[in-house]
N, C-alpha and C positions, 0 to 999 in steps of 0.2 A: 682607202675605201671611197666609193661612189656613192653619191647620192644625186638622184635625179627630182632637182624643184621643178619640172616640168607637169603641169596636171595633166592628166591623161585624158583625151577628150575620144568622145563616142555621141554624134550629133542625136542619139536615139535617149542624153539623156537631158536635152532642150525642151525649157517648154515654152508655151509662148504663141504658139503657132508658126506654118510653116513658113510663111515671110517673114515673120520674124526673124527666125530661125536662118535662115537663106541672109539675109541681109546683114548678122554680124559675123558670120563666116567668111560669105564673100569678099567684108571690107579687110580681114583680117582681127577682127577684135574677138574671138574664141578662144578660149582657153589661156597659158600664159603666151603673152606677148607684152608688145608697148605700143602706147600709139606716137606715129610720126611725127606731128606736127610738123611738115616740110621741112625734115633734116632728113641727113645719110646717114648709118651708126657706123661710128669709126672702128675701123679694124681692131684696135687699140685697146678698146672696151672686150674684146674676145674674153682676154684671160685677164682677171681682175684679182687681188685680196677679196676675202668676205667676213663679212662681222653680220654679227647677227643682237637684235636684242628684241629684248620681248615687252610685248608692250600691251597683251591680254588682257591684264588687268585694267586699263584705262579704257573706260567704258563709257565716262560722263562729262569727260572735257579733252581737252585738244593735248596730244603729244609736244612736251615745251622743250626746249636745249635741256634743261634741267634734267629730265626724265634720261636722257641719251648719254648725259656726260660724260658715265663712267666709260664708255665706249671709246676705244682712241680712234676715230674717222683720222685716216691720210691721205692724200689726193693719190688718184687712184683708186682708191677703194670701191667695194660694192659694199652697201650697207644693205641690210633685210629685214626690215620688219617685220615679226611673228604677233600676228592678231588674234590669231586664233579663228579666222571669221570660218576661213575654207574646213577647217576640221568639226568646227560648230555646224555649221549650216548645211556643206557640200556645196559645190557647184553649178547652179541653177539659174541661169542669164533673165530669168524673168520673176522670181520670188526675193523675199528678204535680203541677198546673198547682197545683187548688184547693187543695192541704200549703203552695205558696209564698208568701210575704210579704215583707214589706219589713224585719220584725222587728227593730219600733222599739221602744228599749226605754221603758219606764214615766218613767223621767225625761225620755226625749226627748218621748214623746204632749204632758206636762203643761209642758214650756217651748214649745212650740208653742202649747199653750192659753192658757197665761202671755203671749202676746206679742200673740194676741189676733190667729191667723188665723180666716179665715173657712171655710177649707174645706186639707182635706187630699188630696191625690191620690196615686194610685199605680197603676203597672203590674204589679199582683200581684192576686191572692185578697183581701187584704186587709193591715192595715199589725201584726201583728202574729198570732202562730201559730194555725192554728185554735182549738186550745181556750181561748185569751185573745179571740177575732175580736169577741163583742158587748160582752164585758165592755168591749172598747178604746172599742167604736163609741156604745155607752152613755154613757159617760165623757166623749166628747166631744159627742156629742148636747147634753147635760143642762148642757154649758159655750157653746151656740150654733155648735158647730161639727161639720160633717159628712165626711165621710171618703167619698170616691167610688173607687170600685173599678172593676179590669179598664178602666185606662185604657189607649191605641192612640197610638204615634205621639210614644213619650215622648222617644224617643234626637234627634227633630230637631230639638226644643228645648233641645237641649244646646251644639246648635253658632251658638246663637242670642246677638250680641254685644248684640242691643239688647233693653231690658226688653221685653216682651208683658202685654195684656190678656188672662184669662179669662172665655169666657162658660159658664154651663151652665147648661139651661134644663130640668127633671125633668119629669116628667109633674104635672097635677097632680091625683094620686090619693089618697083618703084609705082606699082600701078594700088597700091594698098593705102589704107589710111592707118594698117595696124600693123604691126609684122608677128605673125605666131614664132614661139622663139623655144629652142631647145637650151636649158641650163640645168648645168651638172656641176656638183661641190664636189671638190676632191680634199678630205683630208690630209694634211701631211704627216701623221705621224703612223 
C-alpha cells in the first residue's frame, strides 16, 4: 500500500497577501519540502526505513529522548513525527499553522543525529519553535541530515503494524533555499 505524506498544495489556499504568497513559493519553502541550508540531499536519503511516533499529545513542553525511546531509530532511518498540527489547523503559511512544531527539544535533535538517521519528518512548520527553525535545520544539515516539513497523511501511519519504506524525491534545484519534495510510504506487508 501507498501512502502519499506529500500536502497537496493549490496557491489559491495562501493567505497572506500576494507577495507574500509569491515569496515562499519562489524560494521553495510551500508545501512539504526542507530547507537547504547549503548542502546537496544525497541520493542515498531516496529510499529510507520509517518509524513514525506520535507526539500529539505534548502540547506544553518539549519533545525529550524519553518520549521517543520506545522507538528503535537505526542509522538510516527516517523518523516522523505526527503532531497533529496539519490535521488540526490545515495548511495556511500566514495563520496559527506556521507558530506550530513538533518542539523537539535540543537533546532529542542531537540523539537522532547520534544514531545516524537520515532524514527527520514532521506534520508541523518545522521541528522545533520558529525562532530556533534554521538554527535546528542547520545543525542538522551540516551532520547529513535533513528535516522535511508540512508533511500530509502522518496519523495512517500510525495505525500501521508492519514496518514501511520511505521515498522522497526533492526537486533538484540548486537556485532554491527550499526544495518542495514528493514522499511516499510504502507499507510492506
Amino acid at each position: 500500500m501507498l501512502i502519499d505524506l506529500s500536502l497537496p498544495l493549490n496557491i489559491a489556499q495562501f493567505s497572506g497577501g500576494e507577495d507574500y504568497v509569491r515569496k515562499i513559493v519562489e524560494a521553495g519553502h510551500a508545501g512539504t519540502h526542507f530547507d537547504v541550508m547549503d548542502k546537496v540531499f544525497p541520493l542515498e536519503s531516496f529510499r529510507t526505513n520509517g518509524k513514525v511516533v506520535d507526539v500529539s499529545h505534548i502540547r506544553d513542553r518539549e519533545v525529550e529522548i524519553t518520549d521517543i525511546a520506545h522507538v528503535p531509530v537505526q542509522s538510516g532511518d527516517m523518523l516522523i513525527f505526527y503532531t497533529g498540527w496539519v490535521d488540526e489547523l490545515g495548511y495556511d503559511t500566514a495563520h496559527d499553522y506556521v507558530k506550530k512544531s513538533a518542539e523537539l527539544a535540543d537533546a532529542t535533535v542531537a540523539y537522532l543525529v547520534d544514531q545516524g538517521v537520515r532524514l527527520i519528518g514532521v506534520d508541523a512548520a518545522g521541528v522545533q519553535k520558529p525562532k530556533k527553525h534554521a538554527a535546528v535545520d542547520q545543525y542538522c544539515a551540516d551532520r547529513g541530515v535533513f528535516i522535511i516539513e508540512n508533511l500530509n497523511n502522518v496519523r495512517q501511519l500510525l495505525s500501521l503494524s508492519a514496518p514501511f519504506t520511505v521515498y522522497t524525491a526533492p526537486l533538484n534545484r540548486t537556485d532554491l533555499t527550499g526544495l518542495p519534495c514528493r514522499v511516499i510510504a510504502e507499507t510492506r506487508a
